[in-house]
C-alpha positions in Angstrom: 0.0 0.0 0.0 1.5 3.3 -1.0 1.1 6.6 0.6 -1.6 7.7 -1.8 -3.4 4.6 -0.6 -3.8 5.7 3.1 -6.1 7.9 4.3 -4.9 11.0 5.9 -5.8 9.6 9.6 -3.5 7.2 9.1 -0.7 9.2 8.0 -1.1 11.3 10.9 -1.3 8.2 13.2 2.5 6.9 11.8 4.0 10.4 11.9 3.2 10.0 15.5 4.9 6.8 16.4 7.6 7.7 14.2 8.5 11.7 16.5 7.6 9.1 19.5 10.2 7.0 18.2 12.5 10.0 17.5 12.0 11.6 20.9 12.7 8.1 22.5 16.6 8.3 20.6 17.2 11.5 21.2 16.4 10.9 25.2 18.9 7.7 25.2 21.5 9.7 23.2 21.1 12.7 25.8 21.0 10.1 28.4 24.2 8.6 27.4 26.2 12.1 26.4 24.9 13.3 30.5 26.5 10.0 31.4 29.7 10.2 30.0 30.0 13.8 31.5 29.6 12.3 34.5 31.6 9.5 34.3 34.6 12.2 33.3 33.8 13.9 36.3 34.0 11.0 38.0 37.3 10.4 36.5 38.8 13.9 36.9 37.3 13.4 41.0 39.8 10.2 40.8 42.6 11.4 39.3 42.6 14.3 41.6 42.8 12.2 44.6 44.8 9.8 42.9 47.3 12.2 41.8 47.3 14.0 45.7 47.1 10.7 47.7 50.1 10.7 50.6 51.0 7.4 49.9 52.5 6.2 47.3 50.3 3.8 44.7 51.7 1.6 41.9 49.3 -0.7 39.8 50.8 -4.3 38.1 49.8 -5.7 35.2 49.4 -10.0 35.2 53.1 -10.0 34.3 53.9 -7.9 37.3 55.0 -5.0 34.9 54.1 -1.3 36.3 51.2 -0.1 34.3 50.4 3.0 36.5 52.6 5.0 39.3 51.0 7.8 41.5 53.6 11.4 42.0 53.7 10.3 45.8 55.4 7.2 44.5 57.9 8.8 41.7 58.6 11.3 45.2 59.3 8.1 47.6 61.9 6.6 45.3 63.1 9.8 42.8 62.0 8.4 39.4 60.9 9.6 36.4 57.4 8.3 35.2 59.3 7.4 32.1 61.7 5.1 33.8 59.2 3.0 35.6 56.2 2.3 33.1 56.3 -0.9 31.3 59.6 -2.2 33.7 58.8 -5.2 35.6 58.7 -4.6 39.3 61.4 -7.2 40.6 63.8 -5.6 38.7 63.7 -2.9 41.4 63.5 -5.0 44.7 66.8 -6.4 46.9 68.0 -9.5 45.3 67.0 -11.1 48.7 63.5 -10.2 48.0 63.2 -10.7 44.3 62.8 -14.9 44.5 60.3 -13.4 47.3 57.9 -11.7 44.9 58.4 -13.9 42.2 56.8 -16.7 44.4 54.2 -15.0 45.8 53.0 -12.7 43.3 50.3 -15.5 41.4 49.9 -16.3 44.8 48.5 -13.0 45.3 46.9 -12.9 42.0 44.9 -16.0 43.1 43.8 -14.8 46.6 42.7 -11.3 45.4 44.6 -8.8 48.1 47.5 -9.1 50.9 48.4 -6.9 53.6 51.9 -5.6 55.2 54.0 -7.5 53.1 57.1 -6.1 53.3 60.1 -5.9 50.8 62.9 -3.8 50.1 63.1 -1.2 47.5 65.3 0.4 45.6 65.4 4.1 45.1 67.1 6.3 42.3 70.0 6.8 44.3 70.9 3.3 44.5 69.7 3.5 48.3 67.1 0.3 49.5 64.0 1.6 51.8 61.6 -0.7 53.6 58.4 -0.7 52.4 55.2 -2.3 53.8 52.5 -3.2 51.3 49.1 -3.6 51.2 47.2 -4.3 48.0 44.2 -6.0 45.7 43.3 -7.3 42.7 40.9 -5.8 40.3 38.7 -7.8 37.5 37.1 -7.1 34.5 33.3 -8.1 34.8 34.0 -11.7 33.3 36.0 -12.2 36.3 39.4 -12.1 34.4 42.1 -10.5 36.2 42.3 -6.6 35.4 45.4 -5.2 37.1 46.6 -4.9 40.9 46.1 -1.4 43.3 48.8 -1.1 46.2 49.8 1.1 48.1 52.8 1.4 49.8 54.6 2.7 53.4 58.2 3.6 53.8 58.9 1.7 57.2 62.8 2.5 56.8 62.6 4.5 60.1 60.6 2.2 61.8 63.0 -0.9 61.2 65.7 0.7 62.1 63.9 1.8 65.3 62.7 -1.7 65.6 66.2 -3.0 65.2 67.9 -0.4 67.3 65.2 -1.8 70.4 65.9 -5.1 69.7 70.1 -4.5 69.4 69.4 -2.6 72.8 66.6 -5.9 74.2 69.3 -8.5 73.4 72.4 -6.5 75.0 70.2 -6.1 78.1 69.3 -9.5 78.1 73.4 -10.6 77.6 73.7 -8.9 80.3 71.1 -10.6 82.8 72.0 -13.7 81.7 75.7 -13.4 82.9 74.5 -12.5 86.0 75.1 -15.1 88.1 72.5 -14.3 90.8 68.5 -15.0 89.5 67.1 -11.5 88.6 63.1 -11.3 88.4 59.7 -10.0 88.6 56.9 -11.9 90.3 53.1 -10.9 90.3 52.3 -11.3 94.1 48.7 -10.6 93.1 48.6 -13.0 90.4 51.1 -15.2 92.1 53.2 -16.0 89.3 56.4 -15.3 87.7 56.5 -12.2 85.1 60.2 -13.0 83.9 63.2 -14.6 84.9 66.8 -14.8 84.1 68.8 -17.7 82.9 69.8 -17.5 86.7 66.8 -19.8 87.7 68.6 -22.7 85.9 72.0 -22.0 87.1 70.7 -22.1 90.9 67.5 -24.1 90.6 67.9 -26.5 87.5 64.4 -25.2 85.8 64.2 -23.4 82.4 62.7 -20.4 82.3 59.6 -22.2 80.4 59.4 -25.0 83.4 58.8 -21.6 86.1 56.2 -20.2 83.7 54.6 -23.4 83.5 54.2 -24.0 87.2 52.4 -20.5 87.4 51.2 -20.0 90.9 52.4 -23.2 92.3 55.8 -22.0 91.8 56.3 -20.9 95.7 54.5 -23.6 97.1 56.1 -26.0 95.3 59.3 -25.0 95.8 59.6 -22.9 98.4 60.4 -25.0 102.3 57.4 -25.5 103.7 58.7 -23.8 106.8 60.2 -21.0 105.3 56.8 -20.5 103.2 54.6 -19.8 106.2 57.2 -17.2 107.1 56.8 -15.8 103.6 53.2 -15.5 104.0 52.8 -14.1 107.7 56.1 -11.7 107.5 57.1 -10.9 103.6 54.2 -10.1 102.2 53.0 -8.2 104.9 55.9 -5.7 104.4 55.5 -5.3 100.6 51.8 -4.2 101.4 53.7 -1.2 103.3 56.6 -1.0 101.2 58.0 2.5 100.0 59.3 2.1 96.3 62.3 2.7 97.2 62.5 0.5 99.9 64.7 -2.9 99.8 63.0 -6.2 101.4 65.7 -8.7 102.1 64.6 -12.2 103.3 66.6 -15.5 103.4 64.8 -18.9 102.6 65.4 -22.4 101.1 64.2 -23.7 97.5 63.7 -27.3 96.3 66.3 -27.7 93.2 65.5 -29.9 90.5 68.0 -32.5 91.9 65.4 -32.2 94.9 68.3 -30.6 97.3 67.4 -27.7 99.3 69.5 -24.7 98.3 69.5 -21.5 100.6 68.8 -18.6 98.9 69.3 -14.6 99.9 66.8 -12.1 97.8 66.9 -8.7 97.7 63.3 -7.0 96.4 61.8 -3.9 95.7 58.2 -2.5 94.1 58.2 -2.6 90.4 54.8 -2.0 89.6 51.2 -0.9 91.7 48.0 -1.1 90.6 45.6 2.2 89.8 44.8 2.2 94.4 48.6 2.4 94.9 48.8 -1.2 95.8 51.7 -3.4 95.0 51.2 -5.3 92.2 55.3 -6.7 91.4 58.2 -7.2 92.9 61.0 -7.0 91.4 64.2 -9.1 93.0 67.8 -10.1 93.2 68.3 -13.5 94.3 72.0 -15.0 95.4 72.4 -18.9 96.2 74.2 -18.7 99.7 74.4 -22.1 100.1 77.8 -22.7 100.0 78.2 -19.7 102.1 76.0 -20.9 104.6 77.7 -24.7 105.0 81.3 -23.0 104.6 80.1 -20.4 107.6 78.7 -23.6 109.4 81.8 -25.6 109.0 83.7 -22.5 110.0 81.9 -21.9 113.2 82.2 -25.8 113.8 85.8 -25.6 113.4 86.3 -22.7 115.7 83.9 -24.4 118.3 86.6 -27.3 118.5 89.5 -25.0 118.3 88.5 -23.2 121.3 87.5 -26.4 123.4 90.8 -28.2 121.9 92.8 -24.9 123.8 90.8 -24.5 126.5 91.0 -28.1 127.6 95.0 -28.2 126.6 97.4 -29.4 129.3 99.6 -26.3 128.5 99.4 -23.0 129.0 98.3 -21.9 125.7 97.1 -18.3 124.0 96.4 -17.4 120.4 96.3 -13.6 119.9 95.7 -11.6 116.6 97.5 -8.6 115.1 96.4 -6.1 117.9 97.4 -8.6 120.8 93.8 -9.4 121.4 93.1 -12.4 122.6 90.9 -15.3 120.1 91.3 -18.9 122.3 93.4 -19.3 125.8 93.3 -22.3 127.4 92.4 -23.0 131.3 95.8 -23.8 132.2 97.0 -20.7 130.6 94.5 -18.5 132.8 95.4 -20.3 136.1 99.2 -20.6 135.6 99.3 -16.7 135.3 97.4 -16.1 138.0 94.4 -14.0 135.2 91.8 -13.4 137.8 89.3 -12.7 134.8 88.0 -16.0 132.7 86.3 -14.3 130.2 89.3 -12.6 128.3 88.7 -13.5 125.0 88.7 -10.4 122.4 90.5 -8.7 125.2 94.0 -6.9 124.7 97.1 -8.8 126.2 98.8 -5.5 127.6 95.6 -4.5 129.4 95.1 -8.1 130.9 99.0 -7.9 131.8 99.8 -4.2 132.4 102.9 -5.2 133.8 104.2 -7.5 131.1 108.4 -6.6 131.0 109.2 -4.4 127.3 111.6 -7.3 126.1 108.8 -9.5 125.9 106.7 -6.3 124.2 109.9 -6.4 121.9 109.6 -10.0 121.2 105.9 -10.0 120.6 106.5 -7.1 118.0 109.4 -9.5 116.4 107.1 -12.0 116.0 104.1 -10.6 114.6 107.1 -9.9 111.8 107.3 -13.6 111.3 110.2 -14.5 113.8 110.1 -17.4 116.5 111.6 -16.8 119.5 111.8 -19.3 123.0 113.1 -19.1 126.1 113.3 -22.6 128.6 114.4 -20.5 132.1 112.6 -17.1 131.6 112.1 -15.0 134.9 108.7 -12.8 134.8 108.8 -10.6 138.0 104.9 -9.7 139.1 104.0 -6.2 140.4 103.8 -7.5 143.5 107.4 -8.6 143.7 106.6 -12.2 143.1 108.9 -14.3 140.3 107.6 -16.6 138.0 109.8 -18.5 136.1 108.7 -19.8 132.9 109.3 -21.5 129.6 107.5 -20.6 126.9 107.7 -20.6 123.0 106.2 -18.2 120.7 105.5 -18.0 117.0 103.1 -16.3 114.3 100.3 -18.0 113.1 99.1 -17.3 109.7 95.8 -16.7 107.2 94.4 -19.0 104.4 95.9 -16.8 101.9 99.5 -16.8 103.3 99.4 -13.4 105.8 100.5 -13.5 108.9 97.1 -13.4 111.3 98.8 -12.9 115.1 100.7 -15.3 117.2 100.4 -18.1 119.9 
């Protein structure tokens, strides 16, 4: 049917549809040219804050090539846009971290983002920085894999803070060691060890992880039952009125490992209170005295049966030190000289004789020089006129280390 064949209604009618038709175009072409104004604002609104951002941004293609760098990046490391497009990003890492990133980068391409990786970088000047990452992949919408977005710290600083700390934790912690006393911190409140020393193995036999492990059991496991009661009804009492600067000092005895009982000296302050003031740690130097204890023990023993060896002697023997005082006499010695007092030990010789004759002064200075004298018919006139005539032998007696300590 031409358009001689329809009837003007008709006519009209399609004209209609076709400026419907027309309108409906010119709406999806205005629609689509308002979009794409948009979506370059949009883009402009990115690349503003892309180009500003603080950190530094780099994008990877699937080869882990640099498709895209932000200026904070080109400012971090001093390159040129030029020399980092199209370069594949190994190429600048530390040949310790290159293998690194060539392992882990599909790695990262197949889980879709990481966080604080770190590697090192190098920067124009030939100079490596630390850098921490963090980063994603994007996709295209048929899932494919796009291109990565990181961004990027410099933590240069920071690990060689970090470093400098842990140079300054490990020479601290040389030092504690070779102590050999057993330095700590125990939580009376929580009743447990905070940190010990390698000391605790040198005197006790544990490791420091068999004292963590034993937690709050540590003192009443180890501690002498004894000695433990005292702890509870005399130590801890004073740390609850404890100044901090004030030293507590206690002696006790611990269970080693071996199951012996060593005897230990600690000295302890206040390390830390909670927010009401109250103690909260201790901190505390502890000695093993054990050997000093038994060698004091054996060494009062041993003068115990010095002095009852002298004082029971048959002869009339003294043992004086440097200053002429007097450290054993015997009974014989007291009642053959006619000494009225029976107590004279740690008293002077001159004062317990005032009229001793100077040649035997004389001698007794002679011999505290190392010489021996003796005399088998020696008269010794009393103040009284009285004679006594004596025979008597006298030498220097000497110290562990070789000195001379006094005479008999």
């Amino acid at each position: 049917m031409g358009i001689l064949d329809k009837s003007k209604d008709q006519l009209i009618k399609e004209l209609e549809e076709l400026q419907a038709k027309l309108l409906l175009v010119e709406a999806s072409e205005l629609e689509a040219r308002v979009a794409l104004i948009e979506l370059k604002g949009d883009e402009e609104k990115f690349r503003t804050l892309y180009d500003n951002a603080p950190l530094p941004y780099q994008s990877l293609d699937f080869d882990g090539c640099f498709l895209d760098v932000n200026p904070a990046w080109l400012k971090t490391l001093g390159y040129k846009q030029e020399e980092i497009i199209g370069k594949w990003y190994g190429d600048f890492l530390h040949p310790d971290d290159k293998a690194h990133f060539e392992k882990n980068f599909p790695a990262f391409k197949k889980r879709g983002y990481f966080s604080d990786v770190q590697f090192k970088i190098r920067n124009k000047k030939g100079r490596y920085l630390q850098i921490s990452f963090e980063g994603c992949i994007g996709y295209h919408p048929d899932g494919s894999f796009r291109q990565t977005y990181c961004v990027f710290q410099d933590i240069t600083e920071r690990k060689r803070i970090e470093e400098q700390l842990q140079r300054s934790q490990d020479f601290n912690q040389t030092i504690l060691n070779s102590s050999p006393d057993l330095i700590y911190i125990y939580d009376i409140v929580e009743r447990k060890n905070i940190y010990s020393n390698l000391g605790i193995q040198r005197i006790l036999g544990y490791s420091v992880e068999e004292i963590h492990t034993m937690g709050e059991n540590i003192l009443p496991d180890l501690m002498h039952p004894d000695d433990f009661k005292k702890y509870l009804s005399e130590i801890i009492p004073r740390y609850q009125t404890a100044d901090d600067e004030e030293l507590i000092e206690h002696e006790y005895r611990m269970r080693h490992k071996n199951g012996e009982w060593c005897i230990l000296h600690s000295k302890e302050t206040i390390f830390k209170r909670l927010e009401g003031g109250e103690p909260q740690q201790i901190f505390g130097l502890t000695s093993d005295i054990t050997e000093q204890k038994l060698s004091k023990t054996a060494l009062a023993h041993s003068h115990e049966l010095m002095k009852y060896i002298i004082e029971h002697n048959r002869s009339a023997v003294a043992v004086h030190d440097m200053d002429m005082n007097y450290i054993y006499v015997s009974q014989r010695y007291l009642k053959d000289y006619n000494v009225k007092e029976k107590d004279v030990i740690g008293k002077n010789h001159y004062d317990v004789f005032p009229d001793l004759p100077q040649k035997w002064r004389d001698v007794h200075q002679k011999v505290l020089a190392g010489e021996i004298f003796s005399e088998e018919d020696d008269a010794y006139e009393r103040e009284d006129g009285s004679v006594d005539w004596t025979r008597w032998e006298c030498r220097p007696w000497y110290e562990e280390e070789g000195t001379i300590g006094g005479l008999i």
